[in-house]
PADOKOL-695581 format. One line per 2 residues: number of its first residue (from 1); their letters; for each residue x, y, z of N, C-alpha, C. Coordinates in steps of 0.001 Angstrom, whole numbers, plus 500000, padded with zeros to 6 digits. Atoms other than C-alpha are relative to their C-alpha. Last residue first. Layout:
residues N
NUM = a = X:Y:Z:X:Y:Z:X:Y:Z ~ ...
end
This chain:
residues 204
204 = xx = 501256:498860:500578:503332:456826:457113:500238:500862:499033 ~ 500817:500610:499146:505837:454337:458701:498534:500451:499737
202 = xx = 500620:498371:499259:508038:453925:456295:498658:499829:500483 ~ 499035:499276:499918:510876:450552:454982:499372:502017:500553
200 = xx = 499725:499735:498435:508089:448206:456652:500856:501321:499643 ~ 499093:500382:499522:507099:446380:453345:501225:500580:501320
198 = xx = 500396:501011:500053:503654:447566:452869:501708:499297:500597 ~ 501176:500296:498477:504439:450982:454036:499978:498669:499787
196 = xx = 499027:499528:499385:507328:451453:450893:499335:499364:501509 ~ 499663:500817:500471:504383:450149:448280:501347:499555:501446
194 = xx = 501095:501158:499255:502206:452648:449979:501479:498756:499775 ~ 500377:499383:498233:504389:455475:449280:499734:498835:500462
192 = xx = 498490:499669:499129:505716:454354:445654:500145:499983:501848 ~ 499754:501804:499669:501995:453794:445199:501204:500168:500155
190 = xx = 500458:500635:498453:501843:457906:446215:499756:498152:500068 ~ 498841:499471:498660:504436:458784:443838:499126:499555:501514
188 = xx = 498137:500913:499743:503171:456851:441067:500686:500397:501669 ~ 500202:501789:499376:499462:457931:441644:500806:499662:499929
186 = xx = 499939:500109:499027:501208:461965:441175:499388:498700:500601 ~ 499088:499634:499067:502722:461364:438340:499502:500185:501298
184 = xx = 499378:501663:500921:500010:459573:435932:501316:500115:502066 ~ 500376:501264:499301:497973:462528:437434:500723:498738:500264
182 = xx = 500105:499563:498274:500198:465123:436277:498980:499219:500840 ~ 499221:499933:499739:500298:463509:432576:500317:499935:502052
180 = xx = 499784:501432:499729:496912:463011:432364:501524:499793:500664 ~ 500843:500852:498982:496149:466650:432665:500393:498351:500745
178 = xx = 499298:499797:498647:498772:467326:430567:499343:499910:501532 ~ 498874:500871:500162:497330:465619:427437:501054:500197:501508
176 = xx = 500546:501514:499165:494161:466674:428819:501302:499286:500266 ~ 500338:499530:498522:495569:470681:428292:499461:498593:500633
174 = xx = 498555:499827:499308:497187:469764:425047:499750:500038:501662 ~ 499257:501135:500272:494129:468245:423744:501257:499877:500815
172 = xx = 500984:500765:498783:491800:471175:425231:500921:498723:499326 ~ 499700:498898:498342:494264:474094:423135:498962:498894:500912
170 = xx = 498572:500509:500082:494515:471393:419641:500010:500896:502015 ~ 500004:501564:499918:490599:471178:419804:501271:499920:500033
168 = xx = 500135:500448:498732:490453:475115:420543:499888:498096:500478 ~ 499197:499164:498063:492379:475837:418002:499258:499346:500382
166 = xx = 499052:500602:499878:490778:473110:415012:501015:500785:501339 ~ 499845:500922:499258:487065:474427:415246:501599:499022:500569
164 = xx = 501001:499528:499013:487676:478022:414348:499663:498946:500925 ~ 499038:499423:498492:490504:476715:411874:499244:500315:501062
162 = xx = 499014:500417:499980:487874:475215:410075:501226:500202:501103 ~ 499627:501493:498950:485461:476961:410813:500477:499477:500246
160 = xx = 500251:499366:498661:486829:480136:409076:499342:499178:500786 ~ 498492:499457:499948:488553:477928:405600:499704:500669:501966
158 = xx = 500137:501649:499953:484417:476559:405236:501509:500277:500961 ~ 500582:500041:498842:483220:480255:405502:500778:498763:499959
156 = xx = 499698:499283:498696:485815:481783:402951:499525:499349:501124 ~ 498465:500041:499772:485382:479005:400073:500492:500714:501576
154 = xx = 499472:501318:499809:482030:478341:400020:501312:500043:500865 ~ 500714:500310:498653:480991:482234:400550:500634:498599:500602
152 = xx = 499089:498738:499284:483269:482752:397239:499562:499629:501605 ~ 498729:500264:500281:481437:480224:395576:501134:500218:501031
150 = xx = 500344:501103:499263:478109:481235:396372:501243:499371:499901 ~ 499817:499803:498740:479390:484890:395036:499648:498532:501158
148 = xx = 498608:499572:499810:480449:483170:391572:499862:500474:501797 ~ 499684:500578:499680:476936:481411:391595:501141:500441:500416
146 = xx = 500566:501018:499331:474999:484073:391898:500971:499114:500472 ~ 499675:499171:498682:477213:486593:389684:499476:499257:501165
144 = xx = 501145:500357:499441:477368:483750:386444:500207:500675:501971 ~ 500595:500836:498919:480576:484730:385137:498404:499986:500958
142 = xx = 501143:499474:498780:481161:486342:381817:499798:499096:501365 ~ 499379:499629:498389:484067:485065:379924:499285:500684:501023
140 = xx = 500241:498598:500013:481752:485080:376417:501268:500669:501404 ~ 500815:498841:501789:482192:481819:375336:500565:501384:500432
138 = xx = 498699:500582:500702:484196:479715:378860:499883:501234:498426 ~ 500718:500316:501121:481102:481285:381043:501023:500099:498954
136 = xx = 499401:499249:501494:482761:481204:384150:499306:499639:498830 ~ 500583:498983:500198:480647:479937:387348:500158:500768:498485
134 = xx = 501546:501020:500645:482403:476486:387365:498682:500907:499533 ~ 499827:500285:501242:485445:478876:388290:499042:498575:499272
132 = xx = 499846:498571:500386:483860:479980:391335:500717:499788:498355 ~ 500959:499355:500032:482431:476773:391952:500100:500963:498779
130 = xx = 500658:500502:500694:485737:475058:392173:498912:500721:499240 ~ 499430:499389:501298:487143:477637:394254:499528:499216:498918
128 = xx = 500297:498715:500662:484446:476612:396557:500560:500848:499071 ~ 501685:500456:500931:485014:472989:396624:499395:501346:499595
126 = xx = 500129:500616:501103:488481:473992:397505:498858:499998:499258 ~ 499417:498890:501127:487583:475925:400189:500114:499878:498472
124 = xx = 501443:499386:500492:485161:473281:401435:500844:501337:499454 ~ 500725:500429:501079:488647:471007:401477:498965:500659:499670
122 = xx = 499531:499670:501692:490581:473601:402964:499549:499422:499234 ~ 499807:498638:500731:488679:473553:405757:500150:500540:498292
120 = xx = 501797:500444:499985:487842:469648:406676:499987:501717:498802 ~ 499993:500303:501285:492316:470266:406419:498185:499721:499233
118 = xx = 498754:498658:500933:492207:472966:408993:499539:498898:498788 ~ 500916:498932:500175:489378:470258:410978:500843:501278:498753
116 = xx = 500450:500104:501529:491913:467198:410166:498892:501319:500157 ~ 498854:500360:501718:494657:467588:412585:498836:500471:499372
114 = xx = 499158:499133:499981:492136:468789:415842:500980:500450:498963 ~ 501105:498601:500473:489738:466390:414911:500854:501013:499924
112 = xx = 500453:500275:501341:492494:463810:415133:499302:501288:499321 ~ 498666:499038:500931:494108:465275:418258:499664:499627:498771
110 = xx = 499431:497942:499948:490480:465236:419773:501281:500319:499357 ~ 500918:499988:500783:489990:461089:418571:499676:501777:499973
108 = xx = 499701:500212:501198:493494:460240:420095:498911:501060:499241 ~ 498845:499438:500207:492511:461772:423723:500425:500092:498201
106 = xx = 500564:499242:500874:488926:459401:423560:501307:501518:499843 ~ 500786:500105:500889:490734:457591:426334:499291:501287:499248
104 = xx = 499431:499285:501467:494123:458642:427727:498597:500063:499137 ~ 500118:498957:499344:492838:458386:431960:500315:500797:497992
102 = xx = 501085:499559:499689:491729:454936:430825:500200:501282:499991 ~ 501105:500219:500659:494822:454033:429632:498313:500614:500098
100 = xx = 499698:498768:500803:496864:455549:432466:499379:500122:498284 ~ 499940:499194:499474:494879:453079:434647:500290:501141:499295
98 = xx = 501019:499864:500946:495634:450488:431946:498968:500957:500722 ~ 499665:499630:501193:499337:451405:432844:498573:499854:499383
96 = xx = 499925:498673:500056:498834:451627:436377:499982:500131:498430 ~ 500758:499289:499090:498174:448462:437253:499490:501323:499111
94 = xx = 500919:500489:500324:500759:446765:435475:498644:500637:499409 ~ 499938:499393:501507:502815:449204:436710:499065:499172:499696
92 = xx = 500314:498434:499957:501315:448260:440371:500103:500387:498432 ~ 501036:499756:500236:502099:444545:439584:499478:501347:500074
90 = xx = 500191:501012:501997:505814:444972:438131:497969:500031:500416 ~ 499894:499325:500772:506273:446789:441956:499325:500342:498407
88 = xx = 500661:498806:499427:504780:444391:443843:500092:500928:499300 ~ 501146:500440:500771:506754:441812:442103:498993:500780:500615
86 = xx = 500150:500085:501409:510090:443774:442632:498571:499126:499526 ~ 500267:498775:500085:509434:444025:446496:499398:500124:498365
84 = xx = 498707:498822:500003:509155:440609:447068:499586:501523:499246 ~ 498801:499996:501122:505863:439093:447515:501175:500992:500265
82 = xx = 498741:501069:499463:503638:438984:451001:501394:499784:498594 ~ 499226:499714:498746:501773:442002:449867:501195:499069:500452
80 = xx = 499322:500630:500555:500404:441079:446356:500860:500566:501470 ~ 500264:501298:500003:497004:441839:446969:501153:499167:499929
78 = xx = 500638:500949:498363:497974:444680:448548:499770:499105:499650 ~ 499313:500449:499165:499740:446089:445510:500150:499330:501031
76 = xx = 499275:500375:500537:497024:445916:443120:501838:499321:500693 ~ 501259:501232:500073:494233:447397:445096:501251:498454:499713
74 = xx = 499267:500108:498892:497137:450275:445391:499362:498905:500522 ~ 498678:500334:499997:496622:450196:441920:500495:499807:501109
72 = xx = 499697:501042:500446:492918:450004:441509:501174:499662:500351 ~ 500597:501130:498980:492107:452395:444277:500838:498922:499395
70 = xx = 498394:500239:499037:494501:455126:442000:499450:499027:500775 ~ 499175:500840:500256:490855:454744:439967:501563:499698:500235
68 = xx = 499088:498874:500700:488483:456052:442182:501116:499296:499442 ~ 500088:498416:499346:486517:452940:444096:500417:501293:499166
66 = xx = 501454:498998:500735:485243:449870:442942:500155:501604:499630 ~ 500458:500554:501578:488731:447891:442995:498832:501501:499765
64 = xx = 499085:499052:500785:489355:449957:446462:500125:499710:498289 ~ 500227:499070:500072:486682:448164:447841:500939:501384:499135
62 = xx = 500823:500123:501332:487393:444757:446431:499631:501758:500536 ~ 499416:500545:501809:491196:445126:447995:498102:500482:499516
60 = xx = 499398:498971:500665:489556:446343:451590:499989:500136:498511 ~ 501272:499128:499815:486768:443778:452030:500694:501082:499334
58 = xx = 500343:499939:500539:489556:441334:451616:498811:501036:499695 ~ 501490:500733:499891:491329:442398:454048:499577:500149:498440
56 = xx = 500743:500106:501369:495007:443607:453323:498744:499152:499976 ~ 499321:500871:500668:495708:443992:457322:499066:500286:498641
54 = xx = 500937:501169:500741:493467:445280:459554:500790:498851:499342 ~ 500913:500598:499306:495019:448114:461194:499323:498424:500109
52 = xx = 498482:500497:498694:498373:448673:459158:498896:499549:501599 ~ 498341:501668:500390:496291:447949:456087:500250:500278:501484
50 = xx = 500728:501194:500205:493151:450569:457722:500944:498448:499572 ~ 500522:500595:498523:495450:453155:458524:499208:498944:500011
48 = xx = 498464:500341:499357:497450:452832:454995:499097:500131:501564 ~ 498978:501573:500071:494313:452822:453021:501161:499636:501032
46 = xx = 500859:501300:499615:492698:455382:454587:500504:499068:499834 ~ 499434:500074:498992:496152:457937:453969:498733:499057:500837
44 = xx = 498564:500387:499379:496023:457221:450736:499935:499770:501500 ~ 499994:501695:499890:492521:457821:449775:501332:499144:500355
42 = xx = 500448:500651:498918:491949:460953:451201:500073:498396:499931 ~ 498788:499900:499425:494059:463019:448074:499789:499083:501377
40 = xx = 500473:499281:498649:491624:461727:445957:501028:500080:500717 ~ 499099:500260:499189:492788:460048:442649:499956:501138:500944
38 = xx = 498504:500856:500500:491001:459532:439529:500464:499654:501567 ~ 500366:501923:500884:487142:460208:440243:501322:499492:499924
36 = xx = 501247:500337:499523:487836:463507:442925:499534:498376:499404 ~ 499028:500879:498639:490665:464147:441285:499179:499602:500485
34 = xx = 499891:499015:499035:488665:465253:437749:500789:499175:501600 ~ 498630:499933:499465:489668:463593:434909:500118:501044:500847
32 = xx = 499661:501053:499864:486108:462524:433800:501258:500067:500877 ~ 500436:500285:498888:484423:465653:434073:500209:498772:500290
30 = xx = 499933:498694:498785:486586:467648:432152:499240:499454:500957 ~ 499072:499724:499389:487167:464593:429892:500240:500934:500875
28 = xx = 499729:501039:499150:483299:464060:428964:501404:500192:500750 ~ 500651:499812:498668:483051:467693:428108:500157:498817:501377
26 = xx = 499689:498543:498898:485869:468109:425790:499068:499644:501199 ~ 498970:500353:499609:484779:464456:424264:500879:501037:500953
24 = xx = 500408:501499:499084:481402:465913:423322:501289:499359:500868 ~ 500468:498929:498873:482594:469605:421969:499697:498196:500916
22 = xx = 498950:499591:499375:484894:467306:419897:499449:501326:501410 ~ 499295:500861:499028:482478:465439:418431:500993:500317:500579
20 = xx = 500968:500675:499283:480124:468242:417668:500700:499031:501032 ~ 500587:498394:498774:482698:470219:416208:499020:499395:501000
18 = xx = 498918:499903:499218:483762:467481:413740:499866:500034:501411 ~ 500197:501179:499419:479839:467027:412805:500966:499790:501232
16 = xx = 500988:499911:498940:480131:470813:412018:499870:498635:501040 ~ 498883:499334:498958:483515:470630:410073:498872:499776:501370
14 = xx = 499065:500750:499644:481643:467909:407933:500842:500736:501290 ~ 500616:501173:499088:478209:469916:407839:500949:498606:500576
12 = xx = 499689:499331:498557:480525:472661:406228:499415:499033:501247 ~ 498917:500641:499151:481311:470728:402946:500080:500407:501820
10 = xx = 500479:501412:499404:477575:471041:402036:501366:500071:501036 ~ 499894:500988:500580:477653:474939:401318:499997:498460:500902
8 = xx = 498839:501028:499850:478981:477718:403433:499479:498833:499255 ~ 499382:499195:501027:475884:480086:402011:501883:499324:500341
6 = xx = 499970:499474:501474:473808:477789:403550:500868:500625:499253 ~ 499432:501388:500384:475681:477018:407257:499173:500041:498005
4 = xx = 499029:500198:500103:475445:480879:407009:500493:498702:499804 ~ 499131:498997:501207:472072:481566:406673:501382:499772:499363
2 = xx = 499814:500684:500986:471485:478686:409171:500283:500864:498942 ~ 499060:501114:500048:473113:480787:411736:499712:499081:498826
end
């Protein structure tokens, strides 16, 4: 392996760094946006026996603050129980939107890597066609065989990380991006639920 980050030249320690931060952010989001931390399918139907038991206790609200983050929003609605529907509502989005924030983070910084790894590419390509004609001996037209094949190495290996790191950072971007998505959707539909319980129009 170092053989190869050698005979790829400097520009490759840029695709590598890439690669690094994008194996990092892959990992955190697979174990960040799991249901289990966002939105448990058990936490609905506690909340709603415990409200229609208890009432919006305070004990409840800060527990559901701490808790998985659909807690926050339905945290969000209970505190705001005695309001009309529409301000219940307005707080949930609220709610939900730095909720769907959270669920976007470090997202940007994978479709970045993802853009610029192809172009991390073509720049150590570049630097290697460079080479290869920095190799030519302008007098005689002879090229210096050393450098011309270090050249050549530049150019090919830099171009095959490149893309090598940029798939699978555009194929785990698309797959969070929809991740988030189908979460976003299903805490709407179950504060929708609650929101419905709080004001009498269902019973469960």
């Amino acid at each position: 392996m170092l053989s190869i980050i050698e005979a790829a030249g400097w520009p490759i320690w840029l695709i590598i760094i890439a690669s690094v931060i994008a194996l990092a952010i892959i990992g955190e989001r697979f174990w960040s946006l799991r249901t289990s931390l966002v939105a448990p399918k058990n936490v609905l139907p506690a909340t709603i026996r415990e409200y229609q038991a208890k009432g919006a206790t305070p004990d409840l609200i800060a527990r559901l603050q701490q808790g998985p983050l659909i807690g926050r929003i339905f945290a969000a609605a209970l505190v705001n129980e005695k309001s009309p529907r529409e301000v219940i509502k307005d707080a949930v989005e609220d709610s939900g939107r730095y909720v769907a924030l959270e669920l976007e983070r470090f997202l940007n910084p994978l479709g970045t890597i993802a853009t610029i790894s192809t172009l991390l590419g073509l720049f150590g390509t570049i630097v290697g066609m460079i080479e290869i004609f920095g190799s030519q001996n302008p007098t005689s037209g002879a090229g210096n065989p050393a450098q011309l094949a270090h050249g050549i190495s530049v150019a090919l290996y830099n171009t095959l990380f490149g893309i090598g790191v940029s798939i699978p950072a555009v194929i785990f971007y698309r797959h969070f991006r929809n991740r988030v998505d189908v979460l976003v959707m299903e805490m709407e539909s179950q504060a929708i639920r609650l929101i419905e319980i709080i004001h009498g129009e269902r019973r469960a």
